[in-house]
Legacy VTK file of the C-alpha trace (Angstrom):
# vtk DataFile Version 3.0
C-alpha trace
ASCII
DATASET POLYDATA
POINTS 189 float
0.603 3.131 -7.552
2.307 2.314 -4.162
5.689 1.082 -4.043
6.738 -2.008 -2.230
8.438 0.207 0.795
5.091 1.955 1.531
2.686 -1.528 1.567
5.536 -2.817 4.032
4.874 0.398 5.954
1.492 0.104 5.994
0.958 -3.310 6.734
3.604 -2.298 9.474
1.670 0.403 11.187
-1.952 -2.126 10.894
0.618 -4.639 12.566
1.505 -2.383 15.522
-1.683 -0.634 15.788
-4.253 -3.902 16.037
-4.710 -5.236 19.397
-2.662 -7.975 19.661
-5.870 -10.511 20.220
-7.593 -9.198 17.182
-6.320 -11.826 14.835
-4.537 -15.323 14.743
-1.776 -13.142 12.290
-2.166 -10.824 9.979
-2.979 -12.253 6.703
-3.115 -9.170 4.041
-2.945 -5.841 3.715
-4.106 -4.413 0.358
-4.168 -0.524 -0.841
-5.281 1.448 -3.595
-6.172 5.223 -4.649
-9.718 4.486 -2.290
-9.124 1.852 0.126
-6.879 0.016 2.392
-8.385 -3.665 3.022
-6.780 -5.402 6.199
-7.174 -8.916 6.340
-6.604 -11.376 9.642
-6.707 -14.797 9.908
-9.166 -16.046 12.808
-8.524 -19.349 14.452
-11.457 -22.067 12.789
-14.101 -23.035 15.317
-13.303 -26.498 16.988
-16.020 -29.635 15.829
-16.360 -33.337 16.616
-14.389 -35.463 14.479
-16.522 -36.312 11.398
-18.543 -33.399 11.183
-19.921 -33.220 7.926
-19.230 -30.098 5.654
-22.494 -28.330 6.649
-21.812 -28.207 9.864
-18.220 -27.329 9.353
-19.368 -24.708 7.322
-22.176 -23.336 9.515
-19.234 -23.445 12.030
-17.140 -21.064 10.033
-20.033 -18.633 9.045
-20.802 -18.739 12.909
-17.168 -17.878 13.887
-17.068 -15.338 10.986
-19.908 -12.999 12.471
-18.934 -13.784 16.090
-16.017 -12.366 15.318
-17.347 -9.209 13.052
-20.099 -8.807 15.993
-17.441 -9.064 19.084
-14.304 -6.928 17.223
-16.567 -3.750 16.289
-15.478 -1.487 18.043
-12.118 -1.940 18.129
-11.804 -2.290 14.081
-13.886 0.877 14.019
-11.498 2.936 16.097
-8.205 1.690 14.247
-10.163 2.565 10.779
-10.452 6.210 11.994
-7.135 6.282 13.158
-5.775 4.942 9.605
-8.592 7.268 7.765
-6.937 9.966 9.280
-3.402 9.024 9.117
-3.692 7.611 5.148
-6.711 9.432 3.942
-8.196 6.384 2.815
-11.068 4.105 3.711
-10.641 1.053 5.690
-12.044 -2.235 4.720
-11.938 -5.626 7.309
-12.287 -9.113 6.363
-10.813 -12.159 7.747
-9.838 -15.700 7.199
-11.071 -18.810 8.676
-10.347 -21.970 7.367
-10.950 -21.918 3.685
-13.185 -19.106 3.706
-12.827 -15.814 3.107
-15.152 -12.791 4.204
-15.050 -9.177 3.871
-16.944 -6.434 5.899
-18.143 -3.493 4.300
-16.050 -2.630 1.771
-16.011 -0.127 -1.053
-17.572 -0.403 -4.424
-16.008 2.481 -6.242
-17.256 3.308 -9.938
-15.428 3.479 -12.473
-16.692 5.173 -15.273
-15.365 3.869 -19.392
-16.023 3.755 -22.759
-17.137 1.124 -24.500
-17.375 0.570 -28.879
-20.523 -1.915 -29.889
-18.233 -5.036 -30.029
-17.028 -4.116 -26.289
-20.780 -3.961 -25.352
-21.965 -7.058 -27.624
-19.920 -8.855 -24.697
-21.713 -7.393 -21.708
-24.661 -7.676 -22.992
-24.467 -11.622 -24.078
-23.162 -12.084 -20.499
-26.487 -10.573 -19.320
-28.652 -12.422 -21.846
-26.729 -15.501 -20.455
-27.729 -15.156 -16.665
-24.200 -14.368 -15.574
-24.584 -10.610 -15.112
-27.856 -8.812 -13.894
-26.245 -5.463 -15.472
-23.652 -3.642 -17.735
-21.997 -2.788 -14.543
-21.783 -6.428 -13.384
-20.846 -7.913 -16.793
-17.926 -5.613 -17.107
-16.955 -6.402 -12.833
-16.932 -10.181 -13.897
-14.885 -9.461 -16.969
-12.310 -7.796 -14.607
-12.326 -10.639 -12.147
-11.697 -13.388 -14.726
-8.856 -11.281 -15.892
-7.795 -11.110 -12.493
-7.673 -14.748 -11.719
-6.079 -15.617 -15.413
-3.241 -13.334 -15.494
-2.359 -12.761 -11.742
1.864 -13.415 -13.052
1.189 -10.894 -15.835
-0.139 -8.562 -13.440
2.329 -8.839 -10.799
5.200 -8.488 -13.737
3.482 -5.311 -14.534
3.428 -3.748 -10.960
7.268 -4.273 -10.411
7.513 -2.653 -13.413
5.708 0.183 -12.104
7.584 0.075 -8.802
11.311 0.066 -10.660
9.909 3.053 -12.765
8.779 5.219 -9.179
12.369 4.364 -7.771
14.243 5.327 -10.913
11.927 8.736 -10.933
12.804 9.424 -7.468
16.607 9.110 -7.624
16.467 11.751 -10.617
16.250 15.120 -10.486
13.896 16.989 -8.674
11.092 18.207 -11.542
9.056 20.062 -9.028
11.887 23.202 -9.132
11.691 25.880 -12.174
14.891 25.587 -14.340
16.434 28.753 -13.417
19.659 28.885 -15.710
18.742 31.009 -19.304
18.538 29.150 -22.019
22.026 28.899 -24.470
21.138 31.548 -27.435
18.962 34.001 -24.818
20.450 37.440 -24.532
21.947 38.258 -21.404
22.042 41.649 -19.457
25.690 42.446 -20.276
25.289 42.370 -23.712
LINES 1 190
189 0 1 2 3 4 5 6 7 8 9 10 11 12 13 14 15 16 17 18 19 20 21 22 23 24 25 26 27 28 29 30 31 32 33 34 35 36 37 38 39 40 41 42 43 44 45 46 47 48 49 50 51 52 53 54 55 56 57 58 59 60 61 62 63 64 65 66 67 68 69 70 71 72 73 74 75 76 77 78 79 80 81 82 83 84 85 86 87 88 89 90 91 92 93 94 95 96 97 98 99 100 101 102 103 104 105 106 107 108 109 110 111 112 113 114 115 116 117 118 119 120 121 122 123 124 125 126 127 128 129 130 131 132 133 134 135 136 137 138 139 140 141 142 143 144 145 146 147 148 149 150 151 152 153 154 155 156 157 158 159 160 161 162 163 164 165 166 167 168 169 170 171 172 173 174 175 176 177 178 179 180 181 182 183 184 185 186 187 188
């Protein structure tokens, strides 16, 4: 778990390090044990009055690409940087409008244990068409949790983060007690 001090550092260092024509702003910087995502907003592309929501969104997929195509290189040489720096993978996306896109990003499994009622649910997601897989049903379970309980969630990570500070302004657990304990015998006796 990261504490609120270090995501400010980070997304301080992706602020400092980008080129400063990379993105409109910075939208997001996310991390976790695998991956740091950065996010940036890009400026939507510019259409005739009226343009009907195909060709705005054509537009947007257009700019999205452009933009993945043109910013390669340079998003490729701040990842190594960070990889190096925060032993982590780094993961782009961007904003445009509405929309929201990410490059290449990581899928990490996560291995669990399931009991038949757990599974009964995958599985009648998968008879249902929403899932293609075990792996998928369970993904989509996590991402409707996600959306439904985002306050809940964000409770529980301050919660975290007060714990980590309280931890750190304790006593330093890493160093061997070095005093005897009361009732051991001593040398002088």
């Amino acid at each position: 778990m990261i504490t609120t001090e270090q995501r400010e550092k980070l997304r301080g260092w992706f602020a400092g390090r980008l080129p400063d024509d990379l993105f409109a702003s910075l939208a997001e910087v996310t991390v976790d044990r695998e991956e740091i995502t950065v996010i940036g907003r890009i400026p939507e592309p510019r259409l005739a009055k009226g343009a009907s929501d195909a060709e705005k969104e054509a537009a947007v997929q257009s700019r999205i690409q452009e933009f993945r195509e043109r910013t390669r290189e340079d998003r490729v040489a701040v990842a190594r940087e960070a990889e190096h720096r925060f032993r982590k993978k780094v993961s782009w996306g961007v904003e445009c409008g509405d929309e929201r896109a990410l490059f290449t990003h990581i899928a990490a499994p996560v291995m669990t244990r399931l009991r038949q009622p757990e599974r009964q649910v995958l599985d009648t997601l998968i008879a249902a068409g929403v899932a293609r897989s075990r792996s998928d049903a369970l993904a989509w379970c996590v991402r409707l949790v996600q959306r439904h309980t985002d306050d809940w969630l964000t409770e529980l990570r301050d919660s975290l983060e007060h714990v980590q500070r309280v931890r750190a302004q304790g006593p330093d657990t890493a160093q061997p007690d070095t005093a005897p304990p009361p009732d051991a015998p001593t040398d002088e006796e």
